[in-house]
C-alpha positions in Angstrom: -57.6 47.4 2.8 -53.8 47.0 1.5 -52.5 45.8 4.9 -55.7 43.4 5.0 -54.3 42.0 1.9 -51.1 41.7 3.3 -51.9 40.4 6.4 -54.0 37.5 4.2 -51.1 37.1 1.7 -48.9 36.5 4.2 -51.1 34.3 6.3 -51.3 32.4 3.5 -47.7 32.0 2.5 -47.2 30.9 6.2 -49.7 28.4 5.8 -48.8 27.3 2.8 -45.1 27.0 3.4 -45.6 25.5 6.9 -47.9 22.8 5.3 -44.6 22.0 2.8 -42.4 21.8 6.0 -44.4 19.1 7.5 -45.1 17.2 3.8 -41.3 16.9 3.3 -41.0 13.2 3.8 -38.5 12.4 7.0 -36.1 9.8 4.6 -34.8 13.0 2.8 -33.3 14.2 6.0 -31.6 10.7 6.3 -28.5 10.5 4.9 -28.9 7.3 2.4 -25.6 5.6 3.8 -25.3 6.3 7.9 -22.6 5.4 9.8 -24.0 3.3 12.6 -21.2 2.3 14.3 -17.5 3.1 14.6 -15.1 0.4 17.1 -12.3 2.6 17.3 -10.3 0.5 20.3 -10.4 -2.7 19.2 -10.4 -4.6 22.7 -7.1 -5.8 24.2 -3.8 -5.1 23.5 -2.8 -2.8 20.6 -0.2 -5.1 19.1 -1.2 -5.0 15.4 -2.2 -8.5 15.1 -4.5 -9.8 12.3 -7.4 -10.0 15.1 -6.7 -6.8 17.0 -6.8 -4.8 13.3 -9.9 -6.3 12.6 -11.6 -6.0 15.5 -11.2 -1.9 14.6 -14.4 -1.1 12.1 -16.8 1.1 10.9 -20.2 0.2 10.0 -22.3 2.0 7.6 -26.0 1.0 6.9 -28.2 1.7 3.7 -31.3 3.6 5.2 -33.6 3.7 1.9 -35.7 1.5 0.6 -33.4 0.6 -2.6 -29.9 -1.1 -3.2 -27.1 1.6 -3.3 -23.9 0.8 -5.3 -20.9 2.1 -3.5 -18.5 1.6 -6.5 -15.9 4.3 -6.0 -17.1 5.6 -2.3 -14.7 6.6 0.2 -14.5 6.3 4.0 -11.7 8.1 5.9 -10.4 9.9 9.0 -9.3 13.0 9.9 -5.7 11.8 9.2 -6.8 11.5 5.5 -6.1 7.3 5.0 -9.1 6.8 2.7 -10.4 3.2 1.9 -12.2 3.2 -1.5 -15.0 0.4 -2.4 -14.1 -0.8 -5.7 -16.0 -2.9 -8.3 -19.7 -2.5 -8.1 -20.3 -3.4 -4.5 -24.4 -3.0 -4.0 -25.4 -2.8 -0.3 -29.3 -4.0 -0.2 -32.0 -1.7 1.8 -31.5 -2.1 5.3 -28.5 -4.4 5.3 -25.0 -2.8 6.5 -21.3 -3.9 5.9 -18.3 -3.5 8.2 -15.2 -2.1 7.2 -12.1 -4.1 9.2 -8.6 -2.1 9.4 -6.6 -5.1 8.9 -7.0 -8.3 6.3 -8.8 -10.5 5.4 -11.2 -11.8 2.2 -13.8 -9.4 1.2 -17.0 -10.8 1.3 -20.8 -8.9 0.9 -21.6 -8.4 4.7 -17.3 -7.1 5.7 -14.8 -5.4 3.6 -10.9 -4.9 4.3 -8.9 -2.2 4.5 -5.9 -3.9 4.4 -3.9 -2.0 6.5 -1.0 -2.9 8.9 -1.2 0.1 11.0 -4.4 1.0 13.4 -6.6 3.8 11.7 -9.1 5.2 13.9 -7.8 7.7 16.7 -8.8 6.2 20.5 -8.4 10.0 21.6 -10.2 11.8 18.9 -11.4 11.1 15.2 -13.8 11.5 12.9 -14.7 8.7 10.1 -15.8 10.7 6.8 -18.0 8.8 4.3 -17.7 10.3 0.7 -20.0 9.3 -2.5 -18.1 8.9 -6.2 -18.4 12.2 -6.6 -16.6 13.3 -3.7 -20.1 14.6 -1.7 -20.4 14.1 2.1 -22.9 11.7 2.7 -22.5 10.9 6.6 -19.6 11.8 9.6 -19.1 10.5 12.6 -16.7 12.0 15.1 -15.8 11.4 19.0 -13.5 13.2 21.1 -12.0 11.3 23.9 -11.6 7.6 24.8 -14.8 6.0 26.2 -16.4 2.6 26.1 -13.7 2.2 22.7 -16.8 2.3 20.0 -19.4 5.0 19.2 -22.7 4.9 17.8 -23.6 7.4 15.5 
């Protein structure tokens, strides 16, 4: 009788647990912000021109079904050059902004880094994006030279 019992508890707790598993709804295994996209060889010659630095981005993409502010969020590399959204920059469900190495005016669809010098590794990198509070939210790595971009 007592390993019948058991037997049906733990038939039960299987049951039950296995029917959690599958009710878990798939968005929570998203992260909300992805990276989608990292161009890591801008195209042409690496010179440091405006274009060439800006044609070197990441692009991350709001995956839930509300606007996420991104007011104190960081994306960096391996290397540890960190770009920080400032101000209360709101990115809309499903919409995505690109983040440009170089200059240029901020607007609500591409942000600037602002930086003279190339940032993403052609060989080998990882781009690291970090809520306020300093939690992982997404990473996207690669390890050697391919088509110059990655999609994550």
């Amino acid at each position: 009788m007592t390993r019948r019992l058991i037997g049906i508890v733990a038939a039960f707790t299987l049951a039950v647990g296995g029917s959690l598993a599958v009710a878990a709804p798939a968005q929570a295994a998203t992260p909300a912000i992805e990276i989608t996209k990292v161009y890591y060889d801008s195209p042409g010659a690496d010179n440091r021109s405006k274009a060439s630095l800006n044609a070197e981005y990441v692009k991350l993409t709001n995956r839930r079904a509300r606007t996420i502010n991104l007011k104190n969020w960081t994306l960096r590399d391996k290397a540890n050059h960190v770009y920080t959204f400032t101000g209360n920059f709101k990115l809309a469900k499903g919409k995505s902004v690109v983040i440009r190495t170089g200059k240029g005016t901020n607007t609500t669809r591409t942000r600037y880094w602002g930086s003279g010098n190339y940032i993403w590794n052609n060989t080998g990198d990882t781009a690291y994006l970090r809520n306020a509070s300093g939690k992982l939210i997404d990473k996207c790595s690669w390890k050697k030279k391919g088509k110059g971009y990655t999609t994550c």
